[in-house]
C-alpha positions in Angstrom: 49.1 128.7 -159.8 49.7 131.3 -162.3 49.5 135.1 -161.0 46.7 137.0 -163.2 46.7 140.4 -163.7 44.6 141.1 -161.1 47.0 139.4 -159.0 50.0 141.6 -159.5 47.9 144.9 -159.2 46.4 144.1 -155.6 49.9 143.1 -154.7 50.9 146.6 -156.1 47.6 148.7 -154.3 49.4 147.0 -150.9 52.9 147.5 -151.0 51.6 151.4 -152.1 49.6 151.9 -149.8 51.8 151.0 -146.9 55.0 153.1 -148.5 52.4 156.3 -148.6 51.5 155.7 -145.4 55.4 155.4 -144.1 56.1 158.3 -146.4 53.2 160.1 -144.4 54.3 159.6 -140.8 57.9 160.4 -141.9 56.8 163.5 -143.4 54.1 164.6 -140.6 56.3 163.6 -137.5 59.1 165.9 -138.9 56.7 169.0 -139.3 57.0 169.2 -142.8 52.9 168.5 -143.5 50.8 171.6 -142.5 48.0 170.8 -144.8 44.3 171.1 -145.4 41.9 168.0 -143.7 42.6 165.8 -147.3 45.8 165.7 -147.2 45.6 164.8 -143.2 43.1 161.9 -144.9 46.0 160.2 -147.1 46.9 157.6 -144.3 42.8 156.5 -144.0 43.0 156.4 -147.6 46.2 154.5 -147.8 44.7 152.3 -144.9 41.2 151.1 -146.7 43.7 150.4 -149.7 45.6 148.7 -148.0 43.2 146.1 -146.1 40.5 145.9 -149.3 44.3 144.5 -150.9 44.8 142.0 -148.1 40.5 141.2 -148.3 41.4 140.3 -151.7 44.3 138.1 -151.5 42.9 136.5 -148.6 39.9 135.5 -151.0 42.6 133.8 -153.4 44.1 132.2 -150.8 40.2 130.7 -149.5 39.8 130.0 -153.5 43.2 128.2 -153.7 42.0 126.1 -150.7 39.0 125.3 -152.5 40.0 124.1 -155.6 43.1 121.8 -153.7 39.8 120.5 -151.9 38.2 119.6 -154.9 41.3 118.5 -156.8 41.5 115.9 -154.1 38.2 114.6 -154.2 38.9 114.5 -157.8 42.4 112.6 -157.1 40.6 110.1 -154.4 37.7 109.2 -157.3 40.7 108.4 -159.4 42.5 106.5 -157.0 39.4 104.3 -155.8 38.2 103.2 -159.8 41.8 102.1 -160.2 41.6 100.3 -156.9 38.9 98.6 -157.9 39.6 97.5 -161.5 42.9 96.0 -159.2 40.7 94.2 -157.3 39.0 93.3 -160.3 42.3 91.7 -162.3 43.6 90.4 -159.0 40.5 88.4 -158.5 40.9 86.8 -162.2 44.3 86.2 -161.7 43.4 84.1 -158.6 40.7 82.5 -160.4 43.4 81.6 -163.7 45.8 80.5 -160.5 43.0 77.7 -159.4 41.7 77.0 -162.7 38.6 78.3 -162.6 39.0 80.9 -165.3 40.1 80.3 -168.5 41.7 83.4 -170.7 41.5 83.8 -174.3 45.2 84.6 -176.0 
């Protein structure tokens, strides 16, 4: 499956959101953050990032899922109509075999 656009930039929005929130915790556990309330917010921020990025791929994985589903069905359609013009040649190859059927060259 080729990877869209929209692809790469929810794989971006998640690996960004977890280095600001690593970046965050290093930063606040060493004292160096004494900040107003939004900058104490940038982890929840980085956190709803973070999990509307894995909602999303999640959804392309469901799609994926879907469209093998129907490629399948598509595949098994495919394979039963050739199984059936088999059967179909097999039988008039039986019935040339016994003489019953006569074939035009």
């Amino acid at each position: 499956m080729r990877r869209t656009f929209k692809d790469k930039f929810w794989d971006v929005v998640i690996w960004v959101s977890l280095v600001i929130i690593l970046i965050w915790v290093l930063l606040k556990s060493f004292g160096i953050i004494h900040s107003p309330l939004w900058v104490e917010m940038i982890p929840y921020y980085s956190g709803l990032s973070f999990l509307l990025g894995i909602v999303y791929k999640a959804g392309k994985i469901v799609e994926t899922i879907n469209y093998m589903g129907y490629d399948i069905k598509v595949l098994k359609n495919k394979f039963d109509s050739f199984e059936n013009r088999f059967s179909k040649i097999e039988h008039e190859h039986d019935l040339c075999i016994q003489g019953k059927l006569k074939l035009h060259k």
